[in-house]
N, C-alpha and C positions, 0 to 999 in steps of 0.2 A: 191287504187281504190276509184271515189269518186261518190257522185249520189245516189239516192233518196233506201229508203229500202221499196222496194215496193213488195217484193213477201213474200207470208205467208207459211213459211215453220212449218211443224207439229212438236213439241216434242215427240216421242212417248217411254210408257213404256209399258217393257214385265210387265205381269200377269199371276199367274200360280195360281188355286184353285185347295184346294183338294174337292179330291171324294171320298163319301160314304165306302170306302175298305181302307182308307187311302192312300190311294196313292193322286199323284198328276195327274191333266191333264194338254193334251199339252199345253205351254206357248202360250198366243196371244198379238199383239199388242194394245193397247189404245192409246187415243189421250190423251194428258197432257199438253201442253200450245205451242202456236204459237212462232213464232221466225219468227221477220221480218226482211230481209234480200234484199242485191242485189246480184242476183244469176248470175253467168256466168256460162254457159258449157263451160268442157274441155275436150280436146280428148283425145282417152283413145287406147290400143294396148291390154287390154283384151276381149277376148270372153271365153263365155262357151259356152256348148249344153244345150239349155233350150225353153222352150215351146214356139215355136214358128207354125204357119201352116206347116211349110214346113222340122220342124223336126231340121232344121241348126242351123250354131252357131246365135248367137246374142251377142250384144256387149255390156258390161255393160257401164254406165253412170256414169259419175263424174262430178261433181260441184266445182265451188267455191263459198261459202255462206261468203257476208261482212258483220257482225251486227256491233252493239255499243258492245264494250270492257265488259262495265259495265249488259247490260244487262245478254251476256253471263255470265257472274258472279255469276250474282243472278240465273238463271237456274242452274248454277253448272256443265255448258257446258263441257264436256272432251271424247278424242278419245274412240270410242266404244258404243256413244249415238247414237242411231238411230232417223232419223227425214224422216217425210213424205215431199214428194214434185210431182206435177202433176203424181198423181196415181201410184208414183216409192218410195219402200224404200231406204234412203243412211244411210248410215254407218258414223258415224265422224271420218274420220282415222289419220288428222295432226288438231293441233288450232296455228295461227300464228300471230303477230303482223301487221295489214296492213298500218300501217302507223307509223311516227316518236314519235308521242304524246301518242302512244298506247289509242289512245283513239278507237278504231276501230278492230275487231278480222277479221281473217280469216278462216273458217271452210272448211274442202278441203275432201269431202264428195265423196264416189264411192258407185254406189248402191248394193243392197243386193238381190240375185238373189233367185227368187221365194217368198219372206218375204212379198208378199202383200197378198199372201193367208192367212196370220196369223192375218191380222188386223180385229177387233173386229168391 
């Protein structure tokens, strides 16, 4: 895939503090460093039942996110990082070579159903 990396997709890391009894509270998301990318949607044959008005399924979202090879690097990019993108969390489930030089990653991202309530 070739073409400019114009969408800012979010890094995000869980955070859990404890509290006063020693315990912990629930984990939330933080913002932790952007990732510029070209995002394509793909279509997807999952639904769950989730908060929608009218009670029905909805369909989760998947991406594919192109960066530079190199920068994913330096984030320390790998499946099960979570990244923010237009008010949806995705999940990083595959990372793939997108081109011959490997200069270029592929990030193959499905979202996380209900996880935006968690960001911070």
């Amino acid at each position: 895939m070739s073409g400019a990396l114009k969408n800012k997709l979010i890094l995000l890391r869980r955070t859990q503090t404890a509290d006063l009894g020693g315990g912990a509270s629930a984990p939330t998301l933080s913002a932790d460093k952007a990732v510029w990318a070209s995002v394509e949607r793909l279509t997807t044959a999952q639904d769950f039942l989730g908060p929608r008005g009218d009670g029905g399924r909805r369909r989760l979202k998947r991406i594919a996110a192109t960066t530079r090879a190199a920068h994913a690097a330096q984030l320390e990019l790998a499946p099960g990082d979570l990244l923010a993108f237009e008010a949806c969390v995705f999940e990083i489930m595959s990372i793939a070579s997108a081109d011959t030089r490997e200069r270029r990653v592929t990030l193959v991202c499905e979202e996380v159903a209900g996880a935006e309530a968690a960001l911070s």
